[in-house]
C-alpha positions in Angstrom: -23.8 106.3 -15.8 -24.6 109.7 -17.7 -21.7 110.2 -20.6 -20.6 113.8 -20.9 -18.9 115.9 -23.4 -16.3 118.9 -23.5 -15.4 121.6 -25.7 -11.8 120.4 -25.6 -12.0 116.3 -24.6 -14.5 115.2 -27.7 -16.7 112.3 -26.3 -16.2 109.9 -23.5 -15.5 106.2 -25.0 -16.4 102.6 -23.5 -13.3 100.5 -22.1 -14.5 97.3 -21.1 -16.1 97.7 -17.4 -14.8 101.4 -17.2 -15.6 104.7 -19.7 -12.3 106.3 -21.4 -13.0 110.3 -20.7 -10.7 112.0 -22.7 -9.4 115.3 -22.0 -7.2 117.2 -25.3 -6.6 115.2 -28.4 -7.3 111.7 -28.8 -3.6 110.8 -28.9 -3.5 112.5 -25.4 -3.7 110.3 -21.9 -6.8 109.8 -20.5 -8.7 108.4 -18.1 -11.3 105.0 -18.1 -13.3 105.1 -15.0 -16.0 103.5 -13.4 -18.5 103.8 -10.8 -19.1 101.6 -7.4 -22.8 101.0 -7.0 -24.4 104.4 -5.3 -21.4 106.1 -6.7 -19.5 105.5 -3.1 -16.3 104.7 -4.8 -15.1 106.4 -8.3 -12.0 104.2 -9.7 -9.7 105.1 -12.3 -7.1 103.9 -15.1 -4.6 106.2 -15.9 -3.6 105.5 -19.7 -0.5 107.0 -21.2 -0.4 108.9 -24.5 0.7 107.5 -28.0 2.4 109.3 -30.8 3.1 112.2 -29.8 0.2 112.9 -27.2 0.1 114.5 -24.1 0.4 113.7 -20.3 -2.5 113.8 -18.3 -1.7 116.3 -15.7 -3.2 116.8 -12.2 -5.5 119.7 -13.3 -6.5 117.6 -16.1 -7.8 115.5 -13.4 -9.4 117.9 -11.5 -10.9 119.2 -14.3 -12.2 115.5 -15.5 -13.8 114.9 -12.0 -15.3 118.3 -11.9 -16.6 117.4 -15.5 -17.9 113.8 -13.3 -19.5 115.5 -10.4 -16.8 113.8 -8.2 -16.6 116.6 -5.5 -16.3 114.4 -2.2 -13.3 112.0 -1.0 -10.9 112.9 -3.6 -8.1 111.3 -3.2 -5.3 113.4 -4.3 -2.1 111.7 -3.2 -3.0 108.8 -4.9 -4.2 110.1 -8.0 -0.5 112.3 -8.0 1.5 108.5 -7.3 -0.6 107.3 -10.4 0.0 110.0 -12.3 3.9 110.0 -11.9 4.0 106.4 -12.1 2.3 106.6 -15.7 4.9 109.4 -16.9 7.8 108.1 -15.8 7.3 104.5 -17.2 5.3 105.2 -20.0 2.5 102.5 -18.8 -0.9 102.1 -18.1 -1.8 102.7 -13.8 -4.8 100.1 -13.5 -7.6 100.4 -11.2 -6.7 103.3 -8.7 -9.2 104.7 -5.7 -9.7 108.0 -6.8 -12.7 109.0 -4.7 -14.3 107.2 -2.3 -17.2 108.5 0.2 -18.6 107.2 3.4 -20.1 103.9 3.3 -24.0 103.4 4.7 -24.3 102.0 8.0 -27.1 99.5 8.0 -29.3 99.2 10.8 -30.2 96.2 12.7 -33.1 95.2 14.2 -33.0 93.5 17.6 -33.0 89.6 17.8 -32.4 87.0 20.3 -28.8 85.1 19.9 -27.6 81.7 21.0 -25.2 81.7 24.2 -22.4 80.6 22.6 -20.8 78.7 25.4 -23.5 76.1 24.6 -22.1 75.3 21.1 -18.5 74.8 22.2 -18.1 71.2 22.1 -14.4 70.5 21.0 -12.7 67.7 22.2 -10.7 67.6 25.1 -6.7 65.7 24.9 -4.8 64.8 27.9 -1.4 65.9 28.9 0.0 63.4 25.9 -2.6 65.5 23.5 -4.4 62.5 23.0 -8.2 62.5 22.1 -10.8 60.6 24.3 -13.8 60.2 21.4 -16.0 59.0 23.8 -16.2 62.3 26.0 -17.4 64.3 22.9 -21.2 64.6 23.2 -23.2 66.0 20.6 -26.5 67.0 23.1 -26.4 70.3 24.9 -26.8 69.8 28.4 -28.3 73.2 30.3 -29.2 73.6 33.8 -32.2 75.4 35.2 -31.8 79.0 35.4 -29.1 79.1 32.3 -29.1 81.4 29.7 -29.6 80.1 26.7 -29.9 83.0 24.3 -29.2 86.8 24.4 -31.2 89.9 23.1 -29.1 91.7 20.5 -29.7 95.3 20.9 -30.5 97.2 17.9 -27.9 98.8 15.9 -28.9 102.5 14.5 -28.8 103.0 10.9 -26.7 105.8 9.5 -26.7 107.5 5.8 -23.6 107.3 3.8 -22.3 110.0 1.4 -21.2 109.4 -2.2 -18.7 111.0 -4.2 -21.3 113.5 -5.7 -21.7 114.9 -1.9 -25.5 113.1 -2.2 -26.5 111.1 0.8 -27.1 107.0 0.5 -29.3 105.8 2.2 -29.2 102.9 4.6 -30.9 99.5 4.8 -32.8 97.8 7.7 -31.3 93.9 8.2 -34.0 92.1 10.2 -31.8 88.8 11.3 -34.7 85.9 11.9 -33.7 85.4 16.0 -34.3 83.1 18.2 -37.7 82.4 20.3 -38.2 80.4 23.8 -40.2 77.1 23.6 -41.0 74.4 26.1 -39.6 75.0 29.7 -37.7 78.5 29.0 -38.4 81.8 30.2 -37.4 85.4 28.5 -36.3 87.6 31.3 -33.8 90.7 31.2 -33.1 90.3 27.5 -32.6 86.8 28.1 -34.2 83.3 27.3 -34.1 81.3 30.4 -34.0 77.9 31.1 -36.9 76.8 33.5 -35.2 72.9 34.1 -32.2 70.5 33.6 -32.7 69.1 30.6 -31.4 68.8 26.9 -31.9 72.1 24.6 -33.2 71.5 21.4 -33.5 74.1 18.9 -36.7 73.7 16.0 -37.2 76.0 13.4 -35.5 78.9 15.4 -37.7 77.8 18.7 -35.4 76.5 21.8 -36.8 74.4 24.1 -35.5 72.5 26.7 -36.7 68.5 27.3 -37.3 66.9 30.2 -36.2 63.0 28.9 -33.1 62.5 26.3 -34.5 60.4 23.5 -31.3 58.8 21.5 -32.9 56.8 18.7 -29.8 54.6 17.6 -26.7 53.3 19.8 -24.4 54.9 22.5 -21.6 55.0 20.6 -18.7 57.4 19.1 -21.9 59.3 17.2 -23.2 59.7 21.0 -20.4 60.0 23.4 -20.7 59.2 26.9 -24.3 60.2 28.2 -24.6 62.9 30.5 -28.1 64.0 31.4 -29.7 65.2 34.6 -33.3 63.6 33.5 -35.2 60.6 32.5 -33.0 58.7 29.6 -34.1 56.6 26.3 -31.8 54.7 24.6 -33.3 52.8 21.4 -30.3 51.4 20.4 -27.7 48.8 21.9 -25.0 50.5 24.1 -21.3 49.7 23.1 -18.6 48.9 25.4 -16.3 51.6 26.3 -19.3 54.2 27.0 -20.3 55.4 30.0 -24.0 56.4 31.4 -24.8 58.9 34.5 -28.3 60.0 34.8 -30.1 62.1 36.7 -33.7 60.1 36.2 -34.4 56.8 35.0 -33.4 54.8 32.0 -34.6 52.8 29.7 -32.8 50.8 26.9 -34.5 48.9 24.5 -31.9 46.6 23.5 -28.4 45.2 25.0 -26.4 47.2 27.6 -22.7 46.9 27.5 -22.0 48.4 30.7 -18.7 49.9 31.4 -20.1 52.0 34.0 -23.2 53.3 34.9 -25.2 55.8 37.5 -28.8 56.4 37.3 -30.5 58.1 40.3 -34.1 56.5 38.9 -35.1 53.1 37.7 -32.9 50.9 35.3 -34.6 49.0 32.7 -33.7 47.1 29.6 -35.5 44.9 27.3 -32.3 43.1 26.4 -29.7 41.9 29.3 -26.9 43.7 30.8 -23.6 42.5 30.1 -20.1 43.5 31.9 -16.2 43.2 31.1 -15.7 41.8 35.0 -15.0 45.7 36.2 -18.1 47.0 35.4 -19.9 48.7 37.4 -23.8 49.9 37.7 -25.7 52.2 40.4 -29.1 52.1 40.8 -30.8 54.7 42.6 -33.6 53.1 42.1 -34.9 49.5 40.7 -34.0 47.4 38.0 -36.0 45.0 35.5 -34.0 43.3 32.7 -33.3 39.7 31.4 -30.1 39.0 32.0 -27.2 40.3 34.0 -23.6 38.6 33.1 -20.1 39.5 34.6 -21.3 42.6 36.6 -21.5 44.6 39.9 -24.7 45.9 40.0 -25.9 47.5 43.2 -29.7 49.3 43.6 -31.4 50.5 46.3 -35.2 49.0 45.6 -36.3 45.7 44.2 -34.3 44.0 41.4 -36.5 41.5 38.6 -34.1 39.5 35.9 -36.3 37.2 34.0 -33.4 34.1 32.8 -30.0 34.2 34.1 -27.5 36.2 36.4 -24.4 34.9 35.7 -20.6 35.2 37.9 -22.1 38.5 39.2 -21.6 40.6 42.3 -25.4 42.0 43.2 -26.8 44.3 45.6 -29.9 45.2 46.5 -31.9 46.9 49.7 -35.0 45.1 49.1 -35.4 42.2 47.2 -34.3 39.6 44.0 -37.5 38.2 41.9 -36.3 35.9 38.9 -38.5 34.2 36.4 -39.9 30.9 36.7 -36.8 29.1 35.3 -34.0 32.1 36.1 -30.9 30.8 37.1 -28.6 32.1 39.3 -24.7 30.7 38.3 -22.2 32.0 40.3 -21.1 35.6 42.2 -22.5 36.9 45.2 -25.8 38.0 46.0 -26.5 40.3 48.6 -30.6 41.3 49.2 -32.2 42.7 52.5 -35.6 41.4 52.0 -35.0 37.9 50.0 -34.2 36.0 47.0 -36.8 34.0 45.0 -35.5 32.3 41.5 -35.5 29.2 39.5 -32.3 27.4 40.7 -29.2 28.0 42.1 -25.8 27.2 40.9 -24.6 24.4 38.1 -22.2 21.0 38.0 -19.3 23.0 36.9 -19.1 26.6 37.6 -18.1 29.0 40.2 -20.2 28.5 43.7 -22.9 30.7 44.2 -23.2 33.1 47.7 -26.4 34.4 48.5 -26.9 36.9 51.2 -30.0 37.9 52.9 -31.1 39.9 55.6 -28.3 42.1 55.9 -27.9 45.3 54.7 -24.8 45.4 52.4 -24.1 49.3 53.0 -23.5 48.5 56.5 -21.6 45.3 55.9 -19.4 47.0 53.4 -18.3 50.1 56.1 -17.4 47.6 58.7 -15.2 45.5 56.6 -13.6 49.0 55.4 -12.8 49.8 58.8 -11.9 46.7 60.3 -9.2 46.6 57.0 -8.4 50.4 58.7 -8.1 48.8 62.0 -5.5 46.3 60.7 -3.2 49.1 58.9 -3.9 51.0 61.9 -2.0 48.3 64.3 0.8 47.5 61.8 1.1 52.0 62.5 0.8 52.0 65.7 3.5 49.2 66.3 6.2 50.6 64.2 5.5 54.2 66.1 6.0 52.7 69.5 9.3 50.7 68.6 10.7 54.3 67.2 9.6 55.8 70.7 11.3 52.3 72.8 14.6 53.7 71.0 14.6 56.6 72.9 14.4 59.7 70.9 14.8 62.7 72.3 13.6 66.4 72.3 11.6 67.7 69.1 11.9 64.5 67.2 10.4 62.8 70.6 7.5 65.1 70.2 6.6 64.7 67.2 6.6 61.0 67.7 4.4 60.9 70.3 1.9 63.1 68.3 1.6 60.5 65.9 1.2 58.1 68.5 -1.6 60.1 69.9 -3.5 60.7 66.7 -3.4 57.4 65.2 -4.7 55.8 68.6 -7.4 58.3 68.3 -8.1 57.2 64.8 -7.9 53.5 66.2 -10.8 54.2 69.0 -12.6 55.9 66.7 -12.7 53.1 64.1 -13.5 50.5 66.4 -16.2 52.7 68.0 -17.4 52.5 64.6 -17.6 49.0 64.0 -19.4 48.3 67.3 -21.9 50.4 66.6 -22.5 49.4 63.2 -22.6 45.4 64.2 -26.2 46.5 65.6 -27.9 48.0 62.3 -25.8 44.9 59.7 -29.0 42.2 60.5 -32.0 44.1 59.1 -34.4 41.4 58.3 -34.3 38.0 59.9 -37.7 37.1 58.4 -35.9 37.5 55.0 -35.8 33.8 52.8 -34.5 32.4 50.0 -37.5 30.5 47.4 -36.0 28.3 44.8 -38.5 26.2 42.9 -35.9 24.4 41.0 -32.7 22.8 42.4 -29.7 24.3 44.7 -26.5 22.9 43.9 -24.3 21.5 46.3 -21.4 24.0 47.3 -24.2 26.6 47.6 -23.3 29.0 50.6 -26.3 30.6 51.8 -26.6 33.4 54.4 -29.3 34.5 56.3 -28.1 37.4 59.1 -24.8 36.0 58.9 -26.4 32.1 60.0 -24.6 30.5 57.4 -25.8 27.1 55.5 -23.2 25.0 53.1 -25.5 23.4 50.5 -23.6 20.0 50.9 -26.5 17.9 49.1 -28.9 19.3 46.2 -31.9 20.7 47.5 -35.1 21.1 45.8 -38.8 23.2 45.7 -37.0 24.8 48.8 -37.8 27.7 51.2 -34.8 28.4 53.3 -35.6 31.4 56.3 -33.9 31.8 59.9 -34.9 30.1 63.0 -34.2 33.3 65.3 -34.6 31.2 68.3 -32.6 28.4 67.1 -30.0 30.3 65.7 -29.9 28.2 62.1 -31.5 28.6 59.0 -34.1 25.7 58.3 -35.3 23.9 54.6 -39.1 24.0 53.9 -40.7 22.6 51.1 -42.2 24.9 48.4 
């Protein structure tokens, strides 16, 4: 900062940070004062006098600042406040805003933002304001046609002023934005997704892929997996943790199921184990090595190389176990046919094997036949209220239940007729063992029934159609 001199202040003196400008005699209040960067701000101490020195006075200050150059943004009720404060208790005013101009207004240049509704991932507590861990995910999840990022428009510059009345110039800020990657499309200021998938952001490029790749465990780090595509899972999955995808998946070690829904193929290199209420959809096949205290249900063909174990499984085409795969105990349900290495052991729950039906239709009918039976205990407790005689509105509305529940009852039982046609789908389905059956095996062929009373060995076991019974080959 230029120093300056006057006739009456002798030279200006270095405080510290700040310049003492003097104004009279030495002895005489002054001022130490010091310059913002760009001169936007002038700021000030006012010092009182010693011995028998003067007051500074407002026109000394007017005068000091004209001596400064200060001619914008003086700030003359504060500078009077300071002023009175230092006279009337004889101490030094520290660091008082004396002038301040307009500061610069940068300009920014235009980038692309993240939407920020993708990053908000807290976690979510019940109505007791506890914390379920394991519904924190920490993938971003978009669906086609989401935004995904947001053009920032740019901001216009504009000069400042400092307290010498001279302009200050502003800077450019050039924020490094956002770009679109794999599957995403910039439209309207906007970076588009062009699929369901899982956004992943790389080196300030979003994409969104296709398949979720997790390269450890489902676990706490993971969350419960949520993904409209094709699914990898490296890692083991832990109990508690729950699975829904919109492709296949593929895990490459032990599945823990808790619950599971997968509109694609299932497969895993290790087994699948459940806690008895587990629970596993298949849209489409399944391939592992073990299944063990599960309900598994798939639409295509299902291939477990060793064991299935007190399981409930369902399938709409076919079961195909290894050479030696056991199956020990639960019930089997498959349209097309079982083939495996035995069936059942000495001491463990009997095994039920179902073929040739198809389970959807099975499971309806039961559900409305168990409707049919609440339906009658209904229907008998509305007709003893009308055999008391009620009368007027309360009569009325009795006999509108009446009517709709035996409408309900037609329409139930109209329902299980018609599904007793389409429950035997294939009676050229069969059951292949090429080890042993146990006795207390109960084996089903379109609801032809055979009690394995005796073990049975290198077996084929199909339906007569004309006979009516299911008959034993050998293998």
């Amino acid at each position: 900062m230029e120093q300056h001199k006057d006739e009456k202040a002798g030279e200006t003196h270095k405080n510290a940070n700040r310049q003492e400008v003097l104004f009279g005699d030495k002895n005489d209040g002054k001022l130490a004062v010091a310059f913002s960067e760009n001169d936007i701000e002038l700021r000030a101490d006012f010092i009182p006098p010693v011995g028998g020195g003067q007051f500074l006075s407002a026109n000394n200050v007017g005068a000091i600042l004209q001596r400064l150059n200060v001619v914008y943004g003086i700030r003359w009720n504060d500078i009077q406040e300071a002023l009175e404060t230092c006279g009337r208790e004889r101490r030094q005013v520290k660091d008082v805003l004396v002038a301040a101009g307009d500061q610069p207004v940068n300009e920014v240049a235009e980038y692309f933002e993240i939407n920020p509704l993708l990053t908000q991932n807290g976690r979510a507590a019940d109505e007791r304001g506890r914390v379920d861990y394991r519904s924190r995910s920490p993938f971003i999840i978009v669906k086609k046609g989401q935004a995904l990022a947001k053009l920032r428009p740019r901001r216009e510059g504009k000069e400042g002023k400092n307290v010498h009345d001279a302009p200050v110039p502003f800077m450019v800020i050039r924020t490094e934005g956002l770009s679109g990657g794999d599957n995403t499309r910039t439209e309207g200021g906007l970076i588009l997704s062009e699929i369901n998938g899982q956004l992943v952001e790389n080196k300030k490029v979003l994409s969104v892929q296709e398949t979720l790749v997790i390269k450890g465990a489902v676990d706490y780090a993971t969350g419960n997996i949520v993904f409209p595509g094709d699914v990898i899972i490296e890692g083991p999955v832990s109990d508690g943790f729950k699975i829904y995808s919109g492709g296949s998946v593929t895990i490459k070690q032990t599945f823990d199921v808790t619950e599971a829904v997968t509109k694609g193929d299932l497969v895993v290199a290790g087994g699948i184990i459940g806690r008895g209420a587990a629970l596993l959809k298949v849209g489409g096949g399944v391939r592992t090595k073990f299944i063990e205290n599960c309900r598994v249900a798939a639409r295509k063909a299902i291939f477990v190389d060793s064991e299935i174990i007190n399981s409930s499984v369902f399938t709409l085409e076919h079961i195909e176990m290894g050479e030696r795969g056991m199956i020990l105990g639960g019930a089997i349900y498959a349209v097309h046919g079982i083939k495996a290495g035995g069936i059942g052991k000495k001491a463990g729950k009997p095994s039920h094997i179902h073929c040739g039906i198809d389970f959807t239709a099975q499971q309806e009918k039961e559900k409305n036949n168990n409707r049919l039976h609440i339906l009658a205990a209904k229907l008998a407790k509305v007709r003893e209220l009308l055999a008391a005689g009620p009368e007027g509105e309360r009569r009325a509305k009795i006999e509108e239940l009446l009517r709709r529940l035996e409408e309900e009852q037609q329409s139930a039982s109209a329902r299980v007729t018609e599904l007793l046609d389409h429950i035997n789908t294939d009676d050229k389905a069969a059951v292949e063992v090429l080890g042993e059956i146990r006795a207390g095996t109960l084996i089903e062929i379109c609801q032809i029934a055979l009690f394995v009373t005796e073990p049975l060995r290198k077996v084929r076991i199909r339906l007569d159609v004309s006979g009516g019974k299911l008959l034993t080959e050998p293998l």
